[in-house]
Structure formats: structure tokens, C-alpha cells
N, C-alpha and C positions, 0 to 999 in steps of 0.2 A: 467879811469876817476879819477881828483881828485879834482872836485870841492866838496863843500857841498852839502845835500841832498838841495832842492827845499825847500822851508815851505810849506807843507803839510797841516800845524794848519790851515790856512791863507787862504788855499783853498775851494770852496763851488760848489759841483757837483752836478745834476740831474740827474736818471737812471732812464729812461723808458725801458718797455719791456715785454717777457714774464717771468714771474715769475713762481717757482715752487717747490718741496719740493722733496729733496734727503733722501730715506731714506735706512737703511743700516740695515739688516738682518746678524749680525756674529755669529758664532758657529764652531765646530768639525765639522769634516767628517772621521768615521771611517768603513764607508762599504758601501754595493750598494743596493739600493734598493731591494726586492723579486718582485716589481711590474712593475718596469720597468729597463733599465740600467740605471739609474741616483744617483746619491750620495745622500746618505740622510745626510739635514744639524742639527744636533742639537743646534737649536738657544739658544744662551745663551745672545747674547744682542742687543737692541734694539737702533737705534742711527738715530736722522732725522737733517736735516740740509738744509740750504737756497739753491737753486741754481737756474740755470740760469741766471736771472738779477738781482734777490738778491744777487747770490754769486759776480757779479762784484759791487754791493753796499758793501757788506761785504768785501771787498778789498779794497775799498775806504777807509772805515772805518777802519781797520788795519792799513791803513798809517796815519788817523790820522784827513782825510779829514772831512769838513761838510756834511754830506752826506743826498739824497733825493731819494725815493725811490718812483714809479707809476707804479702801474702791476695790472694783475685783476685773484680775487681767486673767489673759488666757497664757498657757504654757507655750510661749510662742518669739517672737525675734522680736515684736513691735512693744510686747510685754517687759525685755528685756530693756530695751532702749526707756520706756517709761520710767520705770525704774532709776534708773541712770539722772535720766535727768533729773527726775523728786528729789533724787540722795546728792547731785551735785548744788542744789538751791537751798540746801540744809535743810530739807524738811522731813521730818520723822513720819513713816509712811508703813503702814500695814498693809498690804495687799494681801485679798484673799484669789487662791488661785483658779480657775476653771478645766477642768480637762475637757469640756467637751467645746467651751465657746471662745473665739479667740476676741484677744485685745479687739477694743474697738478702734479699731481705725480712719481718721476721713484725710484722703490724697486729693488736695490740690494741685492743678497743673498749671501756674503761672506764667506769665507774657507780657513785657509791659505792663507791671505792679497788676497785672489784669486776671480776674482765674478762665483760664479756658473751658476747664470741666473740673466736679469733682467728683470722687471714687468714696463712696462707703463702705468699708467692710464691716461686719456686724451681725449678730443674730440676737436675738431677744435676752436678757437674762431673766424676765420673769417667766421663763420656763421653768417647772418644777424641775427640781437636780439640776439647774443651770451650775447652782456651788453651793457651798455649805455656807444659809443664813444663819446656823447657830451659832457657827465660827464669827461671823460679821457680828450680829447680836454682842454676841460675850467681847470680843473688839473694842467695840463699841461702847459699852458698858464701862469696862478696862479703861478706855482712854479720857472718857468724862470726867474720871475724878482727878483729872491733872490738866483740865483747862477748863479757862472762863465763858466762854462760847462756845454755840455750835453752828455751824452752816450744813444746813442739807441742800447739797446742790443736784438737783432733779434735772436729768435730760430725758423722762420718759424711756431711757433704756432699760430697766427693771433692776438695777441694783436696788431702789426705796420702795421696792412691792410692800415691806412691811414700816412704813413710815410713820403710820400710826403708833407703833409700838416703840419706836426712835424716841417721837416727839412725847410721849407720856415716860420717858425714863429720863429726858431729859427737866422734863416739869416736875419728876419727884425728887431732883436731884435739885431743884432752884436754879438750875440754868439756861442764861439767856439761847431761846433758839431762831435763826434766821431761815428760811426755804425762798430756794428760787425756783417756784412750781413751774408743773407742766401738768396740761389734756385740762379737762374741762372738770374733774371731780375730785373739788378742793374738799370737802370733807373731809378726804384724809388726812389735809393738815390740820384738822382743828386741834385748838389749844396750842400751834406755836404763838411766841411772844410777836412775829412779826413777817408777813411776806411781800417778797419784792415783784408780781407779775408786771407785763408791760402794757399800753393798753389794747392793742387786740385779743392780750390774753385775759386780761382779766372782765373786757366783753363778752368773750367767749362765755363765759360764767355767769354774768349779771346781764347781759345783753345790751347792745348798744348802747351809748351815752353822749346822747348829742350837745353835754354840753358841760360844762364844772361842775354844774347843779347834780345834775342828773349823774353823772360820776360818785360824788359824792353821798347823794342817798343813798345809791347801790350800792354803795362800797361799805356803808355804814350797817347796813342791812344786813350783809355777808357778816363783816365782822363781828358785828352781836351772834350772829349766827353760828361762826365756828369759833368763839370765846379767842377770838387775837386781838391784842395789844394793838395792832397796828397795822397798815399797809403803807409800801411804800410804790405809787405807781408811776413807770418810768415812761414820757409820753415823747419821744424822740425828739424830734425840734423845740415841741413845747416846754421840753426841760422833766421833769418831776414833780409829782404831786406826795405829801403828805398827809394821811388821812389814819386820825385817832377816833374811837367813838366818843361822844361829847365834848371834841376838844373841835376848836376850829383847825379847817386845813390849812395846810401848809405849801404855798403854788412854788416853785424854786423855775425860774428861767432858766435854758440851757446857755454853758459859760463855753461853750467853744468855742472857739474861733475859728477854724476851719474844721470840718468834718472829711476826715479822709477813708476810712475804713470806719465800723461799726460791731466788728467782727471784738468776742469776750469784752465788748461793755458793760454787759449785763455782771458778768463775772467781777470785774472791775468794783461796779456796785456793791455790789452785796459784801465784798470784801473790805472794804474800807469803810463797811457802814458798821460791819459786826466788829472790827479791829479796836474800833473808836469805841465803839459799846462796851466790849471787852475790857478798853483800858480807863472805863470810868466815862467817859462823856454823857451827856445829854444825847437825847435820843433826835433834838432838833440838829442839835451841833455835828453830827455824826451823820444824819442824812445832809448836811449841807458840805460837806466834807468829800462826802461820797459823789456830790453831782460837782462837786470841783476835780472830783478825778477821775469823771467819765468824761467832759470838755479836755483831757488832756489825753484820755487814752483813743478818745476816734479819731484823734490828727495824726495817730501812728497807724502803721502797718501791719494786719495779722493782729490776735489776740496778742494785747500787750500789759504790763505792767507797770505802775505809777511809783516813783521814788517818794520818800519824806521832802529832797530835794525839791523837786518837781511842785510837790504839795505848798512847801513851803514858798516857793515863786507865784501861786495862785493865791496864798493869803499878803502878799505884800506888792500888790501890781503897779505902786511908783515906782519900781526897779525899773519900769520901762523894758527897754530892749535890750538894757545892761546883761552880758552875758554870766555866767555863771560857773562858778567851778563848783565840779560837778563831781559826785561817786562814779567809781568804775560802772556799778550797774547803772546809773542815769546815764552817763554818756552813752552807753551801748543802747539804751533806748532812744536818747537822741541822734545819734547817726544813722538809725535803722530810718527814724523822721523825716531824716534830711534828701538818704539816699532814696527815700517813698516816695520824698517829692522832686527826683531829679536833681539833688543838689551835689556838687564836684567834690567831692573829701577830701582836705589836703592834712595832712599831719606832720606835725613835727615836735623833736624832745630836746630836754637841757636842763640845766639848772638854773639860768635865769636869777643867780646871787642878787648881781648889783644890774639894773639894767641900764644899758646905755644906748647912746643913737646908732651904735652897731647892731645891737640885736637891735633896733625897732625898723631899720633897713630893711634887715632879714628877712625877720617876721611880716614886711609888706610884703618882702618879695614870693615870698612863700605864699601867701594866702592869694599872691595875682595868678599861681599855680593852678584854681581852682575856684570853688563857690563859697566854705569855710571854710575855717582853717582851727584845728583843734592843737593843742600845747600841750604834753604830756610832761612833770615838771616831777624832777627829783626829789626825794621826800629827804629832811635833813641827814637823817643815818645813810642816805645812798650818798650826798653831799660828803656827808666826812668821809667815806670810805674812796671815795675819788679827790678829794681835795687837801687833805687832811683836817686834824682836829680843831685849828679855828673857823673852818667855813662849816655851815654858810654864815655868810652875818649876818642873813633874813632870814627869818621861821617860815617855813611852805608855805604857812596860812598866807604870810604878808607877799611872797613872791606871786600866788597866785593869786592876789587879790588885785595887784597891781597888774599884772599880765591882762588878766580879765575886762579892767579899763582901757584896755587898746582897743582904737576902732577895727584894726584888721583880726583879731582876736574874735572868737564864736565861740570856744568854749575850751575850757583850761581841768586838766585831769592829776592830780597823784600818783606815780607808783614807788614800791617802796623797793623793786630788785636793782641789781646792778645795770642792769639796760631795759628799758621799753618792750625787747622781743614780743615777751606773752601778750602784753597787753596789746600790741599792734598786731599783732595774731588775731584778735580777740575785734577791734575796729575795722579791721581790712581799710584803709586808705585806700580812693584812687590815685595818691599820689603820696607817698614819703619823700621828707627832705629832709638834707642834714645838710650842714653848715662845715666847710671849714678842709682839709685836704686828704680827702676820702675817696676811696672807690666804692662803686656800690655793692662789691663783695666784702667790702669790711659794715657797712650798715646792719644796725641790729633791726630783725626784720623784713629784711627786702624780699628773705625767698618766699615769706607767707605772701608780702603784696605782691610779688609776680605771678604765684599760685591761682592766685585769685584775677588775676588781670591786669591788676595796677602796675605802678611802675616809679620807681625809685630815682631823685632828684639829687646834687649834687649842688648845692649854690655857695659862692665864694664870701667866706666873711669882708666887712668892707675895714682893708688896714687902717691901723692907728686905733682902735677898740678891742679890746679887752680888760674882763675884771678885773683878772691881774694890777696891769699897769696902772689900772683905775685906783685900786687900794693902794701901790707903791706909792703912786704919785699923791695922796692922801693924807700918808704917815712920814711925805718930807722926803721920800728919793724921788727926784726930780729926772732923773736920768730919761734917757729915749724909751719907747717901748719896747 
């Protein structure tokens, strides 16, 4: 592919569904129980996150879209935390509440990037009085007239008991609807514009298909059958299939490169397929978009999210290995990548004006610290307020673009406050370093990396380099440094 990305900005989606909260139990495992054969995990950190139909809003949101959120939590702490996270991702969110059934929750016990067990909490909500579907309904209703898509995301948890009546308010309204079904009785969805099953699911339905052929009958079959536009069927290694009635299919091979987790791909999917759709694509363009940003979300860890950044590195792949500066929210996907696969984090910040063979010392020596090494670079307003009004004399853009061309360099970030703190907060380093005649209690940051386990670097600038002298000596003072 080498058109632009879609505008994304541009775009305004709706996600209904079941909602629900991922939460992740990590620690050691260094021996076996005396009580049973089982690993005892010593939990050392506690980590919850959006999923189900939040994580496919929280994908929305990553690219950039306007995003709307309608699920039903319980009156409860895990309800509270979801919440939290929807509103911190900017994403505008309805939740209707339950008194009787709580937030659903699934507790992973991690070990070694590994799950040791998981824990469901949950009870049905297509229980009658689970909550009030009139409320969800009129919601629902409500929010359609203020975006261009819908995604109904189906976990079989009974939030879309009445999904039929979704998808025909959606059809009289002329807007685009996506479903990522579940169970075996698709009828309910007939008449969406398009569903993404995978293929055991969507055998489940049409029955075995030994083969493209045979796939595609079936598939065509259905679709006449329940009046959709489209399927999109997603066959794991095989990549994805595109299947219109009288149109020929569309086979897309999978673009990963390594497959580490598999865990909200599906989410992934369907999020970047209705995004695209939303903001005017082709409905070809938009599933091929979509399997370029599932090859990038199973090389990460846990249900993840794909930047425009990210996107935009899979439609221009003679960049090679060249690393990239990157959005705050990419890099925090990229180092969760790194640290999945075992990789040393080493970080460091600056302004990086004029760069000289001082900083590029440094910056080796920093990155022999560890396995990459990320650059967190002053954005001009933080520049003049530590420099004054004629620095910098490079624009961000140009400082990290240069940064980025170093080989010891893996990836180059922005911020716009007075010091790195939050944002280093936010990466956890195994290793911070700063440059120059410091204690580690004057580094900005180091109590979060010690919090966390890391540990804080002190490396000696190499005399006779700096800016400074660098410009004096420039503008004709010749003097010592």
C-alpha cells in the first residue's frame, strides 16, 4: 500500500458491547508450592486495563478517532477503575449501571511474560433485570446521531441480547454497522453492513471449509442469507479473507513478523477497519489497513493498541530498521514490545540543540547500559525556557530526526514539561541516565525507576564539548571552552 493513512481526526465512531476489565497479576515464580503442584507466584505488580469493548474503543482512540463508548458495569471497585481508564483515553463513555451483576472481570496471573492461571468474574447479563435495556436502547439511539459508525462488539456476555434491534436503528439511520460476533446464531445480525468472525467461528456456522473454495461458497451463502455487505474472515497465520457477495475475494496474507501474543487482535481488527470506513475509505483499503495492524499488534504484549505512527511505518517499509520518533502513546507501546521480549530499557533526556561528538560519546555509552536505548528530547518552548529566547536553533522535528539516525539510538520521544519526570513515570526504564555533575537525587525521575526496580546512571560528559562553546566558537569567540 502506498496511499496516506485515512484522517482518522475526522472520523466519529460508536462502540457498544460487553465491557469489562483486564487485570494482570505479575511476579517471579521461583518454586512449587508444598500444598499443591502449582507455582507460587510472588506478585510484585498490580496492572488493570480496559477490554473487551473498551479495548476496541481504546483502539479507536489510539488512532486518533472520536470515540464513544456504551457497556454496562456493575456498582463495584473494578467498575470504578474502568471508568477511570475510558475517561483518561478521552473517550466519551455511557455506562449503564447494574445492581445486581458486577463489572466483568478476567485476573491474569503472570510469570515470565507467561499466564499461570486466569480468574473470571462474571455472571450473565442476559438475565432478565440484569439492567435497564431501555436505558441502553435510548443510549444508543442518542449517540448515533453524532457518529459515523458503529461497532457492536459481542463477547457473548449478554449486554447485545437485543442486537437485532441495534442493527435495524442503525440501518434506518444509514449508518455504517461493524459486529464482532459470537455463538453460533448469526441471524441476529442480519442486515449489518459487515462481520469480522474468525475461522473457527465462522465454521461453527457454515461448517467446515476445507479449503478457499469452500470458504467462500459458504460464506456467500450466509451472506445472501442474512442481507450483509460483507465478511471479513480473519484466519490466523493465513492472514484474512475478504468475502463480498458477487464480488471476487480478497485473500490479504498475514504481515507479522513475529507473533508474540494474540490476545485483542481481533479488537484491533475491527477497530481500524470501521475507523477507515468511518473516515471515507474504501472498504478494500480499510480491511487492508486493518491486517496491517493486526501484524503489529500480536508482536506486543496483552490486548494492545496501534498508533497512526506504527501504521504509518507498515505503509513505508524502506524505512528499514531506521528507528523512529515516536508519540508518547507509541513509545509506551513500544517498550511494553521490547520489555515482552526481554529487552534492557535504557533512557535518557536533553535537548540535543546542536549535536556534537560529545553527546554522540554519551549516547553510546548510555545505550552499552542496556538493550535500547530511548531519547526523550525537549520540545522548543521547554528549550527557551531553560536556554533562553534564541535556542534552540533546531526545531524538535529536526533535532529528533537527527537523534534517530544514530545507530545507538532505538527510539526518540517529545515532551513539552520542564523535566522528563512524568513521562519517565509513564516508560519505567531499567536504567535512567543523565550526563554531566549529578547526584541521583537531583535526576528527574529516578524515584519512579527505583520504585519500580530500575536504577539510575550517572555518566561523565567527555571535556571540551558543549553547545555552548560550539555556537561561541561559531560566531567568532575563539576563546577556551
Amino acid at each position: 500500500m502506498s496511499q496516506p493513512l485515512p484522517d482518522f481526526a475526522a472520523a466519529r465512531v460508536l462502540v457498544a458491547g460487553d465491557v469489562m476489565l483486564d487485570r494482570y497479576w505479575t511476579g517471579a515464580t521461583s518454586r512449587i508450592s508444598p500444598e499443591a503442584p502449582v507455582p507460587i507466584v510472588r506478585v510484585g505488580r498490580d496492572r488493570a486495563q480496559a477490554g473487551g469493548a473498551a479495548n476496541v474503543a481504546l483502539n479507536l482512540a489510539a488512532l486518533g478517532v472520536g470515540t464513544q463508548l456504551l457497556g454496562v458495569i456493575g456498582r463495584d471497585e473494578a467498575g470504578t477503575q474502568l471508568r477511570r481508564r475510558v475517561s483518561d483515553a478521552g473517550i466519551g463513555a455511557s455506562f449503564i449501571e447494574s445492581a445486581l451483576h458486577p463489572t466483568i472481570t478476567k485476573l491474569r496471573v503472570m510469570s515470565r511474560n507467561q499466564q499461570v492461571i486466569r480468574l473470571d468474574f462474571e455472571e450473565s447479563l442476559a438475565d432478565a433485570g440484569a439492567f435497564d435495556r431501555g436505558a441502553f436502547a435510548a443510549a444508543f439511539a442518542e449517540r448515533l446521531q453524532h457518529v459515523d459508525a458503529v461497532i457492536l462488539s459481542d463477547y457473548g456476555k449478554g449486554t447485545l441480547s437485543d442486537v437485532a434491534a441495534l442493527i435495524a436503528i442503525c440501518r434506518a439511520a444509514n449508518k455504517p454497522v461493524t459486529v464482532d460476533p459470537k455463538g453460533s446464531d448469526y441471524a441476529r445480525y442480519a442486515g449489518a453492513t459487515l462481520l469480522t468472525p474468525n475461522l473457527a467461528e465462522i465454521e461453527a456456522v457454515v461448517g467446515v471449509c476445507a479449503d478457499d473454495e469452500a470458504l467462500v461458497a459458504k460464506a456467500t451463502q450466509l451472506m445472501l442469507k442474512l442481507d450483509l455487505q460483507a465478511l471479513l474472515v480473519t484466519r490466523s497465520e493465513k492472514g484474512m479473507s475478504l468475502l463480498r457477495p458477487h464480488r471476487e475475494p480478497v485473500h490479504l496474507p498475514t504481515v507479522a513478523r513475529e507473533v508474540f501474543d494474540v490476545t485483542g487482535a481481533g479488537d484491533t481488527v475491527i477497530a481500524t477497519l470501521t475507523a477507515a470506513i468511518a473516515a471515507g475509505a474504501d472498504l478494500e483499503v480499510a480491511v487492508r489497513l486493518s491486517n496491517l495492524a493486526a501484524g503489529v499488534t500480536v508482536g506486543k504484549l496483552g490486548a494492545a493498541t496501534v498508533s497512526p505512527e506504527e501504521l504509518r511505518a507498515q505503509l513505508a517499509p524502506d524505512r528499514g530498521s531506521e528507528p523512529l520518533s515516536m508519540s508518547e502513546s507509541a513509545l509506551l507501546a513500544w517498550a511494553q514490545q521490547m520489555r515482552a521480549r526481554g529487552q534492557r530499557i535504557v533512557m535518557t533526556n536533553g535537548c540535543f540543540d546542536l549535536l556534537h561528538v560529545g553527546h554522540l560519546r554519551y549516547l553510546e555509552a548510555a545505550r552499552a547500559l542496556g538493550d535500547v536505548l530511548i531519547v526523550a528530547v525537549n520540545s522548543d518552548a521547554s528549550v527557551r525556557k531553560l536556554k533562553g529566547p534564541t535556542r534552540p536553533l533546531n526545531a524538535a522535528a529536526d533535532r529528533m530526526r537527527i537523534l534517530a539516525g544514530l545507530k545507538c539510538v532505538d527510539a526518540v520521544v517529545e515532551f513539552a514539561e520542564d523535566t522528563p519526570a512524568r513521562l519517565i513515570a509513564r516508560v519505567l526504564p531499567d536504567v535512567l541516565v543523565k550526563g554531566g555533575d549529578y547526584t541521583v537525587d537531583q535526576v528527574a525521575g529516578h524515584e519512579a525507576v527505583a520504585a519500580a526496580g530500575g536504577r539510575t546512571v550517572i555518566l561523565d560528559f567527555h571535556q571540551g564539548y558543549s553547545t555552548s562553546s560550539t555556537i561561541q566558537r561559531a560566531i567568532g569567540d575563539h576563546r577556551p571552552p
